[in-house]
N, C-alpha and C positions, 0 to 999 in steps of 0.2 A: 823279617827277611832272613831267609837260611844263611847261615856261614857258608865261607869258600868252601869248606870242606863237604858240607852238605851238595850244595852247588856242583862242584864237580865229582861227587860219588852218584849221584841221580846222573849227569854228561854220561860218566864213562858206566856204568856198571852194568849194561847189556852189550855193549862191545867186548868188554873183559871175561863176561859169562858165556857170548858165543863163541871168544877166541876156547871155550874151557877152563878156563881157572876164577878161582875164588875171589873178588877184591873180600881182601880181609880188616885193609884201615887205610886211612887214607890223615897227614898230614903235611900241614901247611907253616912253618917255623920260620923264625926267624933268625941265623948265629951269627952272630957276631955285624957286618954289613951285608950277606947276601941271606936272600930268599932261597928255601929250599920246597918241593912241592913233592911231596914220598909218598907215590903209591905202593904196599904193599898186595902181592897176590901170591894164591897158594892155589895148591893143588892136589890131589889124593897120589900123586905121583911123584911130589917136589918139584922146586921150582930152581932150573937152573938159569945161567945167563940167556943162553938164546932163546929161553920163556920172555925173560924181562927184555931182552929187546924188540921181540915180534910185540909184547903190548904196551910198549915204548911209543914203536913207531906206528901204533893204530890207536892209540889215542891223542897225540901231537896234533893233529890237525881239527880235531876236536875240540881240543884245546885253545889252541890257535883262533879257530872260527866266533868260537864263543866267546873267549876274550875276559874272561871273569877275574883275572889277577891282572893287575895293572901294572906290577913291578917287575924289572927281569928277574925271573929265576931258574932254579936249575930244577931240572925236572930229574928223580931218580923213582924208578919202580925197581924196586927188588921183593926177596920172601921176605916174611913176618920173622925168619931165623925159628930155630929150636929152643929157645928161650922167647917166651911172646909177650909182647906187650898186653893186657886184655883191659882194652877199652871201652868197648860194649855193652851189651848186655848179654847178648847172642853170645860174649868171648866168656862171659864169667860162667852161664850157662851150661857149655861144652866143658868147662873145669873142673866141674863140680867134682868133688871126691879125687882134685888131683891137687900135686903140691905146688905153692904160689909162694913167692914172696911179694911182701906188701912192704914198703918204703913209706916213711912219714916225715908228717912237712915240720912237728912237732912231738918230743918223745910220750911214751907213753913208759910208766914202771921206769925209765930211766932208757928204752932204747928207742929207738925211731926205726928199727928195721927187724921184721918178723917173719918166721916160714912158718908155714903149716900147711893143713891140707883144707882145701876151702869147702865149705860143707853148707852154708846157705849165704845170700844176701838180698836184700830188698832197696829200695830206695834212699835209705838212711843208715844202711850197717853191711857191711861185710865179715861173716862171722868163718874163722877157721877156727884147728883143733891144733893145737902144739901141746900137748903134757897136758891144756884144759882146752875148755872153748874161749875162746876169747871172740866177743863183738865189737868190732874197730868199727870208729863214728867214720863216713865216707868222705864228711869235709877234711879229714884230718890227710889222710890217702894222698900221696903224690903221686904214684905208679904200682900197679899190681902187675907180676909178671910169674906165668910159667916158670919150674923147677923142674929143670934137665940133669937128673945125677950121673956124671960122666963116669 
């Protein structure tokens, strides 16, 4: 059976597409006691607040209807931000050749957090270039993210 996440990006992602904009990720957390349910969408335009409420309120009842989260939560759509989380495949794909840092759940050479610029990955390795190549094992990875140099 799909995750809620799966679940509700199949619900919303042609309402989200006709409205024009991207869903670009879609999660479901849980801080502290409440439930948070964040859809991210984007756009060739950017995405400001009255994006995120027009696809606020055209997918709520969608949501509603279908009824796939059992607990209350709070529903927030905003953008992916200029720093992006890349989840996907699709997100590592468009990266290629840009700079990432990569966070670890355990160190590696003595650090748990690395930039470089991402230059392949497959299944089992995410490989960037900082001063070398280095191939980072995927299970090790807690978050890879876009590098905005302000």
């Amino acid at each position: 059976m799909a995750n809620i996440e799966e679940k509700i990006e199949k619900l919303t992602l042609k309402t989200i597409n006709d409205l024009g904009y991207e869903l670009y990720d879609i999660e479901y957390v849980k801080e502290g006691k409440d439930y948070f349910l964040r859809i991210y969408i984007d756009s060739k335009n950017g995405i400001d607040l009255d994006d995120c409420e027009l696809v606020s309120n055209s997918i709520t009842e969608l949501l509603d209807r279908e009824d796939y989260i059992k607990e209350q939560y709070f529903l927030e759509v905003s953008s992916p931000g200029v720093e992006r989380v890349l989840r996907k495949e699709k997100h590592l794909r468009d990266n290629i050749d840009k700079e990432v840092q990569i966070k670890l759940f355990k160190q590696i050479d003595g650090q748990k957090q690395y930039k470089g610029i991402l230059k392949d990955f497959d299944n089992d390795y995410i490989t960037i270039l900082n001063n070398q190549e280095m191939k980072i094992d995927r299970k090790n990875i807690s978050q890879i993210k876009t590098v905005y140099n302000w």
